[in-house]
PyMOL CGO cylinders between C-alpha atoms (Angstrom):
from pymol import cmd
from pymol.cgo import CYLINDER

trace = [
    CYLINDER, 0.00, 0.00, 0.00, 1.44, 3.71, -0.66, 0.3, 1, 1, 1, 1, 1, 1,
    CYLINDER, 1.44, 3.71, -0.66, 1.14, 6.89, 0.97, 0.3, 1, 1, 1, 1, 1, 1,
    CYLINDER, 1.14, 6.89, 0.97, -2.28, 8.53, 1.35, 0.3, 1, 1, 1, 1, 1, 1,
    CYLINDER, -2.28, 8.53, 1.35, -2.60, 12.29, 2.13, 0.3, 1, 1, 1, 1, 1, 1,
    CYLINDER, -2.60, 12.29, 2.13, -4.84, 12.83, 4.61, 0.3, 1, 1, 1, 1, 1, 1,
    CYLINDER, -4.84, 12.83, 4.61, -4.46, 16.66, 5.11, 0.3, 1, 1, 1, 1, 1, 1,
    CYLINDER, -4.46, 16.66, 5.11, -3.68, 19.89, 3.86, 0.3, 1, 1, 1, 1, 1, 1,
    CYLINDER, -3.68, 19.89, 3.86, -2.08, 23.17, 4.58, 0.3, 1, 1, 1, 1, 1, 1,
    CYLINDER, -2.08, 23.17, 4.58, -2.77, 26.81, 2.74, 0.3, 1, 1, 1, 1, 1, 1,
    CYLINDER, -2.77, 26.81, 2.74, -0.89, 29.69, 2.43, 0.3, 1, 1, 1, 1, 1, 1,
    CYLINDER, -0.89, 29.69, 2.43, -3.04, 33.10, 2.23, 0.3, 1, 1, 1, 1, 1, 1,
    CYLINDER, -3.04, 33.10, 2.23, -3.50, 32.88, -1.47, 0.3, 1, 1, 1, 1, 1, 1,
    CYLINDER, -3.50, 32.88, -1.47, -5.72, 29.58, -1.09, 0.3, 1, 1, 1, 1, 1, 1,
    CYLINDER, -5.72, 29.58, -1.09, -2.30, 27.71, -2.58, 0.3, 1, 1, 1, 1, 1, 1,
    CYLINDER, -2.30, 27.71, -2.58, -1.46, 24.28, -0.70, 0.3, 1, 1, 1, 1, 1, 1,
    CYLINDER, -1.46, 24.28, -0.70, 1.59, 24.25, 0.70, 0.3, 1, 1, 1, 1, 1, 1,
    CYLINDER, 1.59, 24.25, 0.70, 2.03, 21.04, 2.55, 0.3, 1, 1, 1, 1, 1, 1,
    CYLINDER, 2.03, 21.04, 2.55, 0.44, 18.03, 3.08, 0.3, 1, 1, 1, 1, 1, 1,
    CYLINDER, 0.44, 18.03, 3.08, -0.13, 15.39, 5.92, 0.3, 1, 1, 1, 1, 1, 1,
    CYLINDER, -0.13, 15.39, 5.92, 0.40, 11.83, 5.50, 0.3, 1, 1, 1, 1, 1, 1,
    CYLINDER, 0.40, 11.83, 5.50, -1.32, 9.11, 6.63, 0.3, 1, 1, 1, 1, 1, 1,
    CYLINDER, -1.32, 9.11, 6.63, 1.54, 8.13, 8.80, 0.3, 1, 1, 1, 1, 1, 1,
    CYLINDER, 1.54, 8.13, 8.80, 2.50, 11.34, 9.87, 0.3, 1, 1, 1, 1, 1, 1,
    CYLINDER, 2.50, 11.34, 9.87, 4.79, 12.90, 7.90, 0.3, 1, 1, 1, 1, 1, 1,
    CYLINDER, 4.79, 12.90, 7.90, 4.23, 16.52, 6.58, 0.3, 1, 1, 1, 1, 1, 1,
    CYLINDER, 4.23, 16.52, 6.58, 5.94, 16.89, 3.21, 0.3, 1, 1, 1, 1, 1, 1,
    CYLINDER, 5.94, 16.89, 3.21, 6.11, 19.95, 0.91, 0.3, 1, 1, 1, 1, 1, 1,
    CYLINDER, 6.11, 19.95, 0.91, 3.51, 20.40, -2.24, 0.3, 1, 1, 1, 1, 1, 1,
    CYLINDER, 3.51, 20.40, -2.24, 7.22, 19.84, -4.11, 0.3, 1, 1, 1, 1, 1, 1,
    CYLINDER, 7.22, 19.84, -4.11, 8.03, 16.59, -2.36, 0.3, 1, 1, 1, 1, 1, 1,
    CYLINDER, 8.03, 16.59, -2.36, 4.49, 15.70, -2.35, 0.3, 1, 1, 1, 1, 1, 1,
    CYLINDER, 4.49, 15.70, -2.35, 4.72, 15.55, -6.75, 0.3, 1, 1, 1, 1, 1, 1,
    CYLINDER, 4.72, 15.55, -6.75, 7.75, 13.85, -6.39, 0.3, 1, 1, 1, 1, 1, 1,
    CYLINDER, 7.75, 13.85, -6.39, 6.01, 11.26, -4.39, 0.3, 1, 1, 1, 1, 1, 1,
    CYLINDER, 6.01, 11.26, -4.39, 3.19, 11.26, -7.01, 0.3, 1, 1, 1, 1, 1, 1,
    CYLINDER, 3.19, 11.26, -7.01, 5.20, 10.99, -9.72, 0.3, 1, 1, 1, 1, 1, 1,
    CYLINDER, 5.20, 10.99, -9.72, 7.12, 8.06, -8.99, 0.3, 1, 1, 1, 1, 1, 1,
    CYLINDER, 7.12, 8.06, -8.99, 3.80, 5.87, -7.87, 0.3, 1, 1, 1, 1, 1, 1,
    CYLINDER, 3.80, 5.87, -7.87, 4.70, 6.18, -4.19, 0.3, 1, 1, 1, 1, 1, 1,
    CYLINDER, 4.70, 6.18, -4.19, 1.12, 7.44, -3.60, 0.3, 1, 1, 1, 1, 1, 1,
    CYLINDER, 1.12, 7.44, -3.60, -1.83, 5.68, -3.92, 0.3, 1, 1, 1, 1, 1, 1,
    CYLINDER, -1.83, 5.68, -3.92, -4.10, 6.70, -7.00, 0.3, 1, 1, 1, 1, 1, 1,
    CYLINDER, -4.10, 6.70, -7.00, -2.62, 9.94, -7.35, 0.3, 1, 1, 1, 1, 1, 1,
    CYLINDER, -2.62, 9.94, -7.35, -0.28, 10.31, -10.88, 0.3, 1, 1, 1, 1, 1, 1,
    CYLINDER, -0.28, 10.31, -10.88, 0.09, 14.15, -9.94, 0.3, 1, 1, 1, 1, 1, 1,
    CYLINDER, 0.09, 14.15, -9.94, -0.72, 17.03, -7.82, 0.3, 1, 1, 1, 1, 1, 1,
    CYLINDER, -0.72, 17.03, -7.82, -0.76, 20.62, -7.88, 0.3, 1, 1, 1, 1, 1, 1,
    CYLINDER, -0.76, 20.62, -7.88, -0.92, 23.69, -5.33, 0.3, 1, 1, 1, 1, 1, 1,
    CYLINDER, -0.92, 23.69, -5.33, -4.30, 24.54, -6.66, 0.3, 1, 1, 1, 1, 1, 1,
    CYLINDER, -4.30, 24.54, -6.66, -5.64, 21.33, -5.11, 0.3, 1, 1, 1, 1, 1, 1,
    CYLINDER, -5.64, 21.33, -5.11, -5.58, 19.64, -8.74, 0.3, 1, 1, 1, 1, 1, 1,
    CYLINDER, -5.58, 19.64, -8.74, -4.91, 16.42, -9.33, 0.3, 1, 1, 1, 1, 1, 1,
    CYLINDER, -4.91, 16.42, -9.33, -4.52, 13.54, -11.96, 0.3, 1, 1, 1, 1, 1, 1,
    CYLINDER, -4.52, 13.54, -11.96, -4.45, 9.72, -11.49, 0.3, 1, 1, 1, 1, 1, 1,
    CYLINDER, -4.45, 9.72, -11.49, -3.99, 7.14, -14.71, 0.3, 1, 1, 1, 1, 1, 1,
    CYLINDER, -3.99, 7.14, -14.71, -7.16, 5.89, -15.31, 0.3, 1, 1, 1, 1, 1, 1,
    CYLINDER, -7.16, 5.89, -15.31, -5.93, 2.17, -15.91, 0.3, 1, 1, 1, 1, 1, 1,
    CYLINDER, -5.93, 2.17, -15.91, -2.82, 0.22, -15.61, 0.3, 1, 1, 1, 1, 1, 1,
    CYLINDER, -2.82, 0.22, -15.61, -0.64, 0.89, -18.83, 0.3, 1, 1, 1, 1, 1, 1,
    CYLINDER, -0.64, 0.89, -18.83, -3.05, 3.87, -19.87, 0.3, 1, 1, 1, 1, 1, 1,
    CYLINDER, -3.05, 3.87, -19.87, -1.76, 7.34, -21.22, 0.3, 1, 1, 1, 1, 1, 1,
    CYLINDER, -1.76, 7.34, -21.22, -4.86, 9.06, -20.51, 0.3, 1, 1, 1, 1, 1, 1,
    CYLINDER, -4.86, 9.06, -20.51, -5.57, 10.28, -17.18, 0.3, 1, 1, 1, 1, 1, 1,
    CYLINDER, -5.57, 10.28, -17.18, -8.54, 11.26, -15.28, 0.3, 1, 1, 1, 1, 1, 1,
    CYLINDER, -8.54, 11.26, -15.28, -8.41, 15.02, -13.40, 0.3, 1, 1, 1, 1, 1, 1,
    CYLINDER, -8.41, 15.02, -13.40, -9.93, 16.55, -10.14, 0.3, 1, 1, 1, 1, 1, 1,
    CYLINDER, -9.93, 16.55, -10.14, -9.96, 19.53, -8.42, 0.3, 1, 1, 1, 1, 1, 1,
    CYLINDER, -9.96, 19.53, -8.42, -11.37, 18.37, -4.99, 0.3, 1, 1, 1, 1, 1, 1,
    CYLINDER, -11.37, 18.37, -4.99, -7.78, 17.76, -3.00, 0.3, 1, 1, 1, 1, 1, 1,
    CYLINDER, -7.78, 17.76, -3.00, -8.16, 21.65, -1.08, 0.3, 1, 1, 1, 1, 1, 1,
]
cmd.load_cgo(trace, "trace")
């Protein structure tokens, strides 16, 4: 099983800026991508500071299905 973020923290412009994982850890929005990006997080192919995301809709897929609901 990978990470799971379970919260998040703003700055004053609505931005995230960190994130909470479900075993404790607070990583950066920067580390947080990383994490994405190599598959160390479950379902989650990318993130951004806006609180969008992307996950690969099926194993071996190119396309990828969006969201907007991680703030």
């Amino acid at each position: 099983m990978g990470t799971k973020f379970v919260r998040v923290r703003k700055d004053g412009f609505g931005n995230i800026t960190h994130l909470l994982t479900n075993d404790g850890h607070v990583v950066s929005i920067d580390e947080a991508r990383t994490m994405a990006q190599n598959g160390e997080v479950d379902s989650l192919s990318d993130l951004h500071a806006d609180g969008t995301w992307e996950i690969n809709n099926t194993a071996g897929s190119t396309e990828y299905g969006k969201g907007n609901n991680l703030d």
